[in-house]
C-alpha positions in Angstrom: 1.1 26.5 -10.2 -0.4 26.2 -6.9 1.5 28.4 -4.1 2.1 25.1 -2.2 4.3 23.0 -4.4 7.4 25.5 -4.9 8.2 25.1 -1.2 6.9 20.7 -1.7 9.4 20.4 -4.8 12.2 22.5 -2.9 11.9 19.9 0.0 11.7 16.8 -2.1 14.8 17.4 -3.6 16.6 18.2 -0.3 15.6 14.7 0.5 16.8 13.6 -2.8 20.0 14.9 -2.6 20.7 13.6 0.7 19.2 10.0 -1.0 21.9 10.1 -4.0 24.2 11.2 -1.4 24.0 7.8 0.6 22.9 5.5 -2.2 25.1 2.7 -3.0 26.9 3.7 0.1 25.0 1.9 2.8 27.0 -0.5 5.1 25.1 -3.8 6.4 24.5 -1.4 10.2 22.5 1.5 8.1 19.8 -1.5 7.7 17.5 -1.9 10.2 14.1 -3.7 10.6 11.1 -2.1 11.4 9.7 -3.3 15.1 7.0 -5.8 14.4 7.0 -5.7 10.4 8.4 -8.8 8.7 11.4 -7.9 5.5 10.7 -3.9 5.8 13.8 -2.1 6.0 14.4 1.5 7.4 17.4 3.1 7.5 18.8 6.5 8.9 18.6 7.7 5.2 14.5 7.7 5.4 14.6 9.5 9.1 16.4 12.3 7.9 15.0 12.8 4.6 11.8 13.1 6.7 13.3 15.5 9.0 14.5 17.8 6.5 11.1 17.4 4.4 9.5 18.6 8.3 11.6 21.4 8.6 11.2 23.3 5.0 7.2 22.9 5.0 7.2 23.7 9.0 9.0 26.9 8.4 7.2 27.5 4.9 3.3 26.8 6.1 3.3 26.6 9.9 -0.5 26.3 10.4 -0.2 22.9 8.4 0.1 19.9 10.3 2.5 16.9 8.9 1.9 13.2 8.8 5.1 11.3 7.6 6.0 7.1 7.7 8.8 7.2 9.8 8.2 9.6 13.2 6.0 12.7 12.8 2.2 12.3 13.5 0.6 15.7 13.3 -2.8 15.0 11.5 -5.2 18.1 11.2 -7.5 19.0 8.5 -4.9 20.7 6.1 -1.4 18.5 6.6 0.9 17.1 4.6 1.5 13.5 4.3 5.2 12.0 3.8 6.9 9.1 2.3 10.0 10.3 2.9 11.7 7.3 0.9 9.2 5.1 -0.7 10.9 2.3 -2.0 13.4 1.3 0.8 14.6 -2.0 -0.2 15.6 -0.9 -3.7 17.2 1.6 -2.2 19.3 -0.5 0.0 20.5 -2.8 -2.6 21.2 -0.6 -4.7 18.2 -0.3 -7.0 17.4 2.7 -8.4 13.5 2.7 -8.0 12.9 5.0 -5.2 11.2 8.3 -4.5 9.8 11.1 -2.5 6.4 11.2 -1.9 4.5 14.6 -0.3 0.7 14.9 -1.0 -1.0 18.3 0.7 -4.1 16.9 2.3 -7.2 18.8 2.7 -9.9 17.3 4.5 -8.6 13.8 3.6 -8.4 14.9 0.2 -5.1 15.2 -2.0 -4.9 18.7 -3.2 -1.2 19.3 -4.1 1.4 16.3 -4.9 4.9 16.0 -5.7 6.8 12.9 -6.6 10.4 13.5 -6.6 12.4 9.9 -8.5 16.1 11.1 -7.2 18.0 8.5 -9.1 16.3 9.6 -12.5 16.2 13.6 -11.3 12.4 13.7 -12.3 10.2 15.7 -10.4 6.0 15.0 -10.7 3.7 17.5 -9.3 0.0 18.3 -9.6 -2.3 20.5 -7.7 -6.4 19.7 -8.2 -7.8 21.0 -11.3 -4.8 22.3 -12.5 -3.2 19.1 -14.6 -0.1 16.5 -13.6 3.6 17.8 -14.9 7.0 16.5 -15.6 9.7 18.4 -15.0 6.9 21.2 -15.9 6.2 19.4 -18.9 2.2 18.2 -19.2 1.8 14.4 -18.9 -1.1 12.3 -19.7 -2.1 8.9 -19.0 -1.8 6.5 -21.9 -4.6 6.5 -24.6 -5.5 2.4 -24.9 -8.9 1.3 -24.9 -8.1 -2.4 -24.4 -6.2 -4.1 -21.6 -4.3 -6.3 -24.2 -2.2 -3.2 -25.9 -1.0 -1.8 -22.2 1.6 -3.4 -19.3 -0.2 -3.4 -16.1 1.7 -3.3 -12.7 1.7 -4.1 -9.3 2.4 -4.3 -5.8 3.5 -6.7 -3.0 2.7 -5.0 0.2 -0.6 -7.8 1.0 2.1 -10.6 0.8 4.6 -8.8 3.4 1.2 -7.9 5.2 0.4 -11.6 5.1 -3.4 -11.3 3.4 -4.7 -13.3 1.4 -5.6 -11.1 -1.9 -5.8 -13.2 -4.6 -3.0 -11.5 -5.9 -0.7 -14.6 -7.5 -3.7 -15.4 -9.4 -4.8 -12.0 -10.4 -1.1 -11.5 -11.8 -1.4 -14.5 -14.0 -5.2 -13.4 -15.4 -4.0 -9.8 -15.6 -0.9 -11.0 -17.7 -2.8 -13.2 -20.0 -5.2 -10.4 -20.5 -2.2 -7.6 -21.4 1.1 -7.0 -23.0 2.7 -7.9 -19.6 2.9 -7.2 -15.9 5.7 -5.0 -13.7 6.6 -4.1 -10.3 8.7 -1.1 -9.4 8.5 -1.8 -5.7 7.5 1.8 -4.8 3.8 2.4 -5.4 4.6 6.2 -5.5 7.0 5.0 -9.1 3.9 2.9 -10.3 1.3 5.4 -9.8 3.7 7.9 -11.3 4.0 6.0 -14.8 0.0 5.6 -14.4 0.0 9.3 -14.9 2.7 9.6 -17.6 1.5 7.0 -19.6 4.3 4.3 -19.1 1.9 2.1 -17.2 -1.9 1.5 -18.5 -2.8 0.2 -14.7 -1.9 -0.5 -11.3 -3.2 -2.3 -8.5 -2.2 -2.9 -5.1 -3.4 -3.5 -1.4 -2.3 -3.6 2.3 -0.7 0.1 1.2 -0.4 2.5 4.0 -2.3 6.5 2.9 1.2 8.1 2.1 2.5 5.6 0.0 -0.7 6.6 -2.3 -2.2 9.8 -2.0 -0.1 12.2 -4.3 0.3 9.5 -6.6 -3.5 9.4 -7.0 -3.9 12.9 -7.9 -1.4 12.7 -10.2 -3.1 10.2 -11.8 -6.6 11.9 -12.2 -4.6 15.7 -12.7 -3.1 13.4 -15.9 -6.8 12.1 -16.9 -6.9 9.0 -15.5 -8.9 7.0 -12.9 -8.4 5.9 -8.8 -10.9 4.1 -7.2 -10.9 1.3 -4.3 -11.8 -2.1 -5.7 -13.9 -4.9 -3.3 -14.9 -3.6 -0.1 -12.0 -0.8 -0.6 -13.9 2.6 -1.0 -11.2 5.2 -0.6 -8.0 4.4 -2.7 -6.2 6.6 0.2 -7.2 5.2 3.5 -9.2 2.0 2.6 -5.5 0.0 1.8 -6.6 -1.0 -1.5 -5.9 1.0 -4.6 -6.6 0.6 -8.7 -5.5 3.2 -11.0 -5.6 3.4 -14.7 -6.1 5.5 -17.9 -9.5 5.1 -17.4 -10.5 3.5 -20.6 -9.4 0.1 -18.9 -10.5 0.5 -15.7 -13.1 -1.5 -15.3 -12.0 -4.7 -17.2 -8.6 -4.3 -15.1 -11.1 -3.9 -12.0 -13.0 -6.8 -12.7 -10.2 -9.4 -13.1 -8.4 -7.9 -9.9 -12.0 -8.7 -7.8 -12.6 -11.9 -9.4 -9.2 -13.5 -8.2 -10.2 -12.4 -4.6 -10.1 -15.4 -2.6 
């Protein structure tokens, strides 16, 4: 295990303790709107499950900067970038389809992840080269060579973003092309059943770097694949994403970039 993600696991699950704490518990005041964004949700819940997420990797690796969604902006060559609670709209309703994302960058590159799903108690963490764990359990992505024996998922984030991505009509090839498609509503969840198999693909766009980066090394540390798709280059910080078992990847890629408008 890498010396980094003791100290990343310890502070995702300070964050999600303080998220089962609150969960179900929100009254109609927690709920605010983020300034300028159209149905995105923050509440005091994802502030200070960032703060305390700051505080145990500040004191634990001071020399590191930290990115996070909500309020911290500290980018530098080795940081760690945040989703304190990825999945905020479930969370507020009472779904439990959230998590803690925390990817250790290094040089724009993920080199440590954790995912941390509170509700369910599971705890996903890879460091490069080194494989993608449950629980400390080895996972693997799922072994289908055809598109038609897997369920594919997906996200919504171009729709809130309002972009025209194809994406209605992608769903409906990709569906009558698989066993079926999901959304979890948390790209961190989708990209974490990517890696454990659950999931044969995902695509998504319009997604912000720490909604994505530890769940793409989870997915290659688990054998898998995560490219950009179209113009999209980096599946971090080019805002589109597709991850798979590999073995599908490109006939999964090829229907998502046809639909493109």
């Amino acid at each position: 295990m890498s010396n980094y993600l003791p100290m990343m696991i310890e502070a995702a699950k300070l964050a999600g303790a303080l998220q089962r704490k609150h969960f179900r518990k929100l009254a109609e005041k927690d709920i605010e709107t983020k300034a300028g964004a159209i149905k995105d949700p923050v509440t005091f819940v994802d502030r200070e499950s960032e703060r305390l997420i700051f505080e145990h990797l500040r004191q634990a690796f001071p020399d590191h900067g930290f990115v996070g969604e909500e309020e911290h902006n500290n980018d530098t060559p080795q940081h760690f970038l945040v989703d304190p609670l990825d999945g905020t709209a479930n969370y507020t309703i009472g779904l439990p389809f959230f998590a803690v994302s925390i990817a250790r960058m290094v040089n724009r590159q993920p080199e440590d992840a954790v995912i941390y799903l509170p509700a369910l108690d599971e705890c996903y963490s890879a460091s490069l080269g080194h494989g993608a764990f449950c629980d400390g359990e080895a996972i693997q992505v799922s072994p289908w060579n055809d598109l038609r024996d897997g369920v594919q998922a997906f996200g919504f984030a171009c729709v809130r973003a309002g972009e025209d991505s194809g994406l209605y009509t992608a769903i409906e090839q990709v569906a009558k092309r698989s066993m079926g498609v999901r959304r979890c509503g948390s790209a961190a969840i989708d990209l974490t059943y990517v890696a454990r198999g659950i999931f044969t693909g995902f695509w998504e766009s319009s997604l912000s770097p720490w909604d994505v980066a530890a769940g793409c090394l989870l997915v290659r540390e688990a054998g898998g694949m995560v490219t950009g798709y179209a113009q999209g280059h980096d599946p971090v910080y080019d805002r589109r994403i597709l991850a798979s078992n590999g073995k599908i990847h490109q006939a999964l890629k090829a229907l998502v970039e046809d639909a493109l408008p």
